[in-house]
C-alpha positions as CSV (number, residue, x, y, z in Angstrom):
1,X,17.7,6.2,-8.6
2,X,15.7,5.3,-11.4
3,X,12.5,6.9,-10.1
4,X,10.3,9.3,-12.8
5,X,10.7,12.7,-11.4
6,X,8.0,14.9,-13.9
7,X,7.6,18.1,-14.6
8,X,3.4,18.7,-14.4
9,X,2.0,22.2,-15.9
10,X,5.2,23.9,-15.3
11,X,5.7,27.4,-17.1
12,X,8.0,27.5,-19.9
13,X,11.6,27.6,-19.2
14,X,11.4,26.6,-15.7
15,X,14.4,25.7,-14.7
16,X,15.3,23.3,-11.2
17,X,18.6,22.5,-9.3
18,X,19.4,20.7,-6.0
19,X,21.9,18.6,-4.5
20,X,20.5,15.2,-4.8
21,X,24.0,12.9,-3.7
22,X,23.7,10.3,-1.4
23,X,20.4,12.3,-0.1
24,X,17.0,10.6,0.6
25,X,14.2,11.0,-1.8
26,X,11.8,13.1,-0.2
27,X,14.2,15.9,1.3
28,X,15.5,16.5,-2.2
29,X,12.4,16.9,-3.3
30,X,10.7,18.9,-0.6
31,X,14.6,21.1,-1.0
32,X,13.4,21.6,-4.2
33,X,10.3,22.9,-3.7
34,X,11.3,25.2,-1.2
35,X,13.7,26.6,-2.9
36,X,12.0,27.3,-5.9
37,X,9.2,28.7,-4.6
38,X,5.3,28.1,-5.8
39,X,5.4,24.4,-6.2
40,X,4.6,21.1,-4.7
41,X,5.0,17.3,-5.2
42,X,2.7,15.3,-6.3
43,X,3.7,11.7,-5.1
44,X,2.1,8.4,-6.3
45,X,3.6,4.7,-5.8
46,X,6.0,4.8,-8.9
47,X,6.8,8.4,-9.8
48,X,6.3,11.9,-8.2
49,X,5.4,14.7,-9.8
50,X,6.1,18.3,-9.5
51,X,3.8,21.0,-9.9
52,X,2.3,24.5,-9.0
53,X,0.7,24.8,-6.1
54,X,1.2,25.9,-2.2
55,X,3.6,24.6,0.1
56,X,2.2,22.1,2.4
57,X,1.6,23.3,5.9
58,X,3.0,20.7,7.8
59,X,6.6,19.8,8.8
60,X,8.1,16.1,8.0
61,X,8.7,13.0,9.8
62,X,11.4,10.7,9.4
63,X,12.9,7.7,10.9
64,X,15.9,6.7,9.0
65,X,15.5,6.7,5.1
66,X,11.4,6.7,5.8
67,X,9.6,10.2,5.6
68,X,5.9,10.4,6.4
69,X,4.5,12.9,4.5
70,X,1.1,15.0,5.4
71,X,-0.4,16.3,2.2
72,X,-3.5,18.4,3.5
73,X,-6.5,17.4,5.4
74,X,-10.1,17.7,4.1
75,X,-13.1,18.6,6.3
76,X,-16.9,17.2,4.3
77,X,-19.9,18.9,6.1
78,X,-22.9,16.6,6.0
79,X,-25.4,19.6,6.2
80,X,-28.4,17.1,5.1
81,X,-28.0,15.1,8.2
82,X,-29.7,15.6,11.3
83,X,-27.8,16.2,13.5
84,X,-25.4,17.7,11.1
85,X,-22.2,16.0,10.9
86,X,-18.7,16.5,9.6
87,X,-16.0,14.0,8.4
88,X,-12.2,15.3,8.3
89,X,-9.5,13.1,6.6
90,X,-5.7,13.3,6.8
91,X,-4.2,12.0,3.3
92,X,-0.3,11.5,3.0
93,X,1.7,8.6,3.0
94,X,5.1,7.1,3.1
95,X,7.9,7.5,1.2
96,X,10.8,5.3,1.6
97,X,14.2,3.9,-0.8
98,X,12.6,2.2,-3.7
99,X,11.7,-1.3,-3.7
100,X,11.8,-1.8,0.6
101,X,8.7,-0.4,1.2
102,X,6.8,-1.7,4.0
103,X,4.2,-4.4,3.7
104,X,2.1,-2.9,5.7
105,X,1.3,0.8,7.0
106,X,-1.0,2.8,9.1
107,X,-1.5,5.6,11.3
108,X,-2.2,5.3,15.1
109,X,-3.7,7.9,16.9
110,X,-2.5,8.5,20.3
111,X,-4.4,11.9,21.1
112,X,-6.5,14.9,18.4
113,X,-8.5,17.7,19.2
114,X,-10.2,20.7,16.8
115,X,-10.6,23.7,18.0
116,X,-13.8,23.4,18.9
117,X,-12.7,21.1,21.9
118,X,-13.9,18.1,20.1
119,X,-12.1,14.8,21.4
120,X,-11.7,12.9,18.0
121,X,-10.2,9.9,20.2
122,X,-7.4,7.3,19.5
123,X,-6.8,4.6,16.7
124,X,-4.7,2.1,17.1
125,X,-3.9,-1.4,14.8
126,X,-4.1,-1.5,10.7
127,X,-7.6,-0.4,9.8
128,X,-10.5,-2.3,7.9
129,X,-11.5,-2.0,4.2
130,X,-14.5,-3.2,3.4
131,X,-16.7,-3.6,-0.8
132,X,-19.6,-5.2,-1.2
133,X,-19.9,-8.9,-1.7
134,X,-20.4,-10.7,-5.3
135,X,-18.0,-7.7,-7.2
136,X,-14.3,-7.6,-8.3
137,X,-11.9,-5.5,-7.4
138,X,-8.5,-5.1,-9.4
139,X,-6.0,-3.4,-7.9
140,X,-3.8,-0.9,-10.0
141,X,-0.3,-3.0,-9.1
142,X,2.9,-1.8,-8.8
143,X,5.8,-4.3,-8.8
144,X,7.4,-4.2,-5.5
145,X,10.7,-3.3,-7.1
146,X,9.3,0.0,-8.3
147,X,7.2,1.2,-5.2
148,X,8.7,4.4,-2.8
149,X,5.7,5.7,-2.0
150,X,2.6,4.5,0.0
151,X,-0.8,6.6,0.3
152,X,-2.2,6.2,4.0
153,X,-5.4,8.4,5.4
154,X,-6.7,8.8,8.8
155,X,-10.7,9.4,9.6
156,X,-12.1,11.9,12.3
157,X,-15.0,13.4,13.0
158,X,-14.5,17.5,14.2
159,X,-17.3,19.4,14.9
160,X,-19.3,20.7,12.1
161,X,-18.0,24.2,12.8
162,X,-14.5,23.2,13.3
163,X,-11.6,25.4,11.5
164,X,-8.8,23.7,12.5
165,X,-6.9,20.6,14.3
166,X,-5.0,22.0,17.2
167,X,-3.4,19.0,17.9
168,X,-2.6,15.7,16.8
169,X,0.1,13.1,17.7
170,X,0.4,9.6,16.6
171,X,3.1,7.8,14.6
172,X,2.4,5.8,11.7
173,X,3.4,1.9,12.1
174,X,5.2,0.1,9.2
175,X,5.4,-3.8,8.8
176,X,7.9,-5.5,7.1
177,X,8.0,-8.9,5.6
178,X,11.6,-10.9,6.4
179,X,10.8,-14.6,6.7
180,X,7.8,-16.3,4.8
181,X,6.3,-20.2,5.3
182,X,4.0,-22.2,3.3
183,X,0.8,-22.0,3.3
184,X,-0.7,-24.4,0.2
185,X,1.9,-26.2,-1.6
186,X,1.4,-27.7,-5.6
187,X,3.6,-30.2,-6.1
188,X,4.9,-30.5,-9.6
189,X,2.9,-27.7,-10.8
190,X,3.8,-27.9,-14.8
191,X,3.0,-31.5,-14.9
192,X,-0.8,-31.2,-15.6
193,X,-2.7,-28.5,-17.3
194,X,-4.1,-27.7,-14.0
195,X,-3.8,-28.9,-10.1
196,X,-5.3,-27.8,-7.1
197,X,-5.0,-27.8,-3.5
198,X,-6.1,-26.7,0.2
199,X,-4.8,-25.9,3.2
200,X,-6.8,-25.0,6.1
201,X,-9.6,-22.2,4.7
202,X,-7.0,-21.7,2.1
203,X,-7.4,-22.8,-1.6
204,X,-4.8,-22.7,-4.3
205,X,-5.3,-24.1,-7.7
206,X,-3.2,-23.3,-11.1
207,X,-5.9,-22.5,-13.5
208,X,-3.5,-22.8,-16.4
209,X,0.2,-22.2,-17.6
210,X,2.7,-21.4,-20.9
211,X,6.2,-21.0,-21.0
212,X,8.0,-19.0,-23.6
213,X,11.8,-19.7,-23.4
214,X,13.0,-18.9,-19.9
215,X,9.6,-17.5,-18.2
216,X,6.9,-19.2,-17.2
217,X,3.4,-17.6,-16.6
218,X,0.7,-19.0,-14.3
219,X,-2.8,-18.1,-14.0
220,X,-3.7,-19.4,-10.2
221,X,-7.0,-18.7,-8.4
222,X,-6.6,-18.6,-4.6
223,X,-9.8,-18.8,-1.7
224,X,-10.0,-18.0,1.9
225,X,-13.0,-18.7,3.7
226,X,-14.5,-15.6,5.2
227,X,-17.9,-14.3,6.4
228,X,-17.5,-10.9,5.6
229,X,-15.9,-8.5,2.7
230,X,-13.3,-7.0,5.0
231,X,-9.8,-6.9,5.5
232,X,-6.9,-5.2,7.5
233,X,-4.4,-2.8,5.9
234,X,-1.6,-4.8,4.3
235,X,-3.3,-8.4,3.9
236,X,-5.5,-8.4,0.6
237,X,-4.3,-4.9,-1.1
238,X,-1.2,-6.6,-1.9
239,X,-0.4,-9.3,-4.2
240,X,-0.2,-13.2,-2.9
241,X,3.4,-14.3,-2.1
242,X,4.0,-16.8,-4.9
243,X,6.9,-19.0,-5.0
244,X,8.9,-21.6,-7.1
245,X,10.8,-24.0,-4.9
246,X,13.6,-26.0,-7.4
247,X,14.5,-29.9,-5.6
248,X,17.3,-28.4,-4.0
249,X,15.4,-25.9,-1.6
250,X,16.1,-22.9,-3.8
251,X,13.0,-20.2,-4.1
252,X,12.1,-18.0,-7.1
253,X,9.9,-15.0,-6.0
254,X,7.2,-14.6,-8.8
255,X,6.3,-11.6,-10.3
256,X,2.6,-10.4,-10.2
257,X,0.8,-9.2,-13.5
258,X,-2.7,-8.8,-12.7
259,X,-4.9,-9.5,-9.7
260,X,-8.3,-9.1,-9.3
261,X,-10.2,-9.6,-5.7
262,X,-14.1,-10.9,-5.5
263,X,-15.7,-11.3,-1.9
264,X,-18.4,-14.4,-2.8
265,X,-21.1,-14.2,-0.5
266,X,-24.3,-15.7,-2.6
267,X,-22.5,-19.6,-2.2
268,X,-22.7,-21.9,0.8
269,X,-19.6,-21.1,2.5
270,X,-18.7,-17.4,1.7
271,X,-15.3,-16.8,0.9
272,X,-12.4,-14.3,-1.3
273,X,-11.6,-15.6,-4.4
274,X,-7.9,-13.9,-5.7
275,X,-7.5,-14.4,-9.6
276,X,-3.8,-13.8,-10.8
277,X,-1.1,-14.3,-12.8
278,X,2.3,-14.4,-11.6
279,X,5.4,-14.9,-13.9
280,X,8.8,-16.8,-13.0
281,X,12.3,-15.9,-15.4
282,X,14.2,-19.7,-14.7
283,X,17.5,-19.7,-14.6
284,X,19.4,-22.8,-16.0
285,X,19.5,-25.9,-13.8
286,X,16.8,-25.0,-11.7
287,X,14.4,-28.0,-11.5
288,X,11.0,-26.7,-9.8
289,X,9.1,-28.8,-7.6
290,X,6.4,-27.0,-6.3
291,X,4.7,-24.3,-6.5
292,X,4.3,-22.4,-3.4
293,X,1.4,-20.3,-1.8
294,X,3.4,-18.0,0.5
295,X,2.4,-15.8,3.7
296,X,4.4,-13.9,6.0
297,X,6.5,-15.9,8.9
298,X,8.2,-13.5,10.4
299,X,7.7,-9.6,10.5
300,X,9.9,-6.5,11.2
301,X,8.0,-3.4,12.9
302,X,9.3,0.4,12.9
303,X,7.6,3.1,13.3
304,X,7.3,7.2,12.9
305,X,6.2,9.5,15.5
306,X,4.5,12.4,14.4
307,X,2.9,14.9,16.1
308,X,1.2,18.5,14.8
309,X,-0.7,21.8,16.3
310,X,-3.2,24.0,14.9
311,X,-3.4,23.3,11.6
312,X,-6.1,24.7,8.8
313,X,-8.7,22.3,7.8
314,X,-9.8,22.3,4.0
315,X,-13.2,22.7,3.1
């Protein structure tokens, strides 16, 4: 599969087996686990690891080669609040066949209850992320090739003196990506040391550029007007869509390096500024045109029902 499967503080001499043909991912893994006794995975966007520890408590859910996975659930007591509060948060994500991850994922909340008979309500739609204005963010990226895994949480707030969930049902929504358009278009984007554009509240500018044999590097700076340092799941915690378009309508996907996010707020029209570089291999006889500021067109939605009873919260 090409996927890093390591072995993390293992004894000496362990030894694992499973059947892993023509099987998906995660059930191999969690097989393995099972059989084996005393150990758990330990999954992150590019490699999984496996390790000692308990078995989680809570069954799978698939739809097709998708698997969401619950990993525990933490409860915080705010005892230095009046009235004291408590905040509980599901962690888990998605794993899925490498390199067709969604572009998008959350978890919606149809119904949950602790056992205290607190109502902890519905959630429905991606969810918001907000930083403070005037600092950067980078994100640790993984190339989109690579990724079979994708960390998702969900928020609640039990009672203080809570012990357990008795019951939670949702279904976590994925969004995929199948059709793009145009948003902000350079036209020919090598023949200047820099060039710049906009688009509606959109902004895309090549900051500067190098070619070494067949790849070519650009360093672009994108904006997007907007009052506020928030954003919904999927739309600013991924890399832009960057795109090479040749004179004959053909399209080269770039590949993102490095991306750092800054919400500007201390300038007359506040705004994201997106610093990148994305990287093009061009293969012989492709002429580029333009250089292309993508964003979705059209978008495929699935989705995996879930739904759990009394289960343990950690304190």
């Amino acid at each position: 599969t090409g996927i890093g499967i390591f072995a993390h503080k293992l004894p000496a001499g362990t030894r694992l087996s499973v059947d892993a043909k023509e099987r998906p991912l995660a059930a191999v893994i969690d097989e393995l686990c099972r059989a084996h006794g005393g150990l758990r995975a330990a999954w992150s966007p590019a490699d999984v690891r496996i390790e000692p520890g308990p078995l989680r408590n809570f069954p799978p859910f698939d739809n097709g080669p998708f698997r969401f996975i619950i990993d525990r659930i933490d409860l915080r007591v705010m005892t230095d609040r009046v009235p004291v509060r408590a905040t509980a948060v599901l962690r888990g994500g998605v794993v899925g066949p490498r390199g067709i991850l969604p572009d998008g994922a959350w978890i919606d909340i149809e119904a949950a209850e602790d056992d205290k008979g607190t109502d902890l309500g519905k959630r429905s739609g991606p969810g918001m992320s907000v930083f403070q204005s005037n600092n950067s963010m980078s994100f640790p990226l993984v190339p989109a090739e690579d990724r079979f895994f994708e960390h998702l949480s969900w928020h609640s707030r039990p009672s203080p003196d809570a012990t357990k969930l008795t019951k939670v049902k949702g279904a976590v929504r994925m969004v995929f990506n199948v059709d793009f358009r145009t948003q902000v278009s350079l036209k020919d984007p090598t023949g200047t040391p820099t060039t710049k554009a906009k688009e509606g509240v959109a902004t895309f500018e090549i900051r500067s550029w190098n070619r070494t044999g067949a790849d070519v590097r650009f360093s672009y700076l994108v904006t997007q007007e907007a009052p506020s340092p928030s954003w919904k799941t999927g739309s600013l915690d991924r890399p832009r869509l960057i795109a090479l378009e040749d004179r004959e309508g053909r399209r080269l996907m770039g590949r993102c390096l490095s991306e750092k996010v800054m919400h500007r707020s201390n300038v007359e029209t506040p705004r994201w500024e997106i610093d990148g570089v994305s990287e093009f291999s061009i293969p012989d006889g492709f002429d580029y045109a333009t250089l292309d500021l993508l964003e979705p067109a059209e978008t495929l939605e699935l989705s995996i029902p879930f739904e759990f009873t009394d289960v343990a919260l950690t304190r």
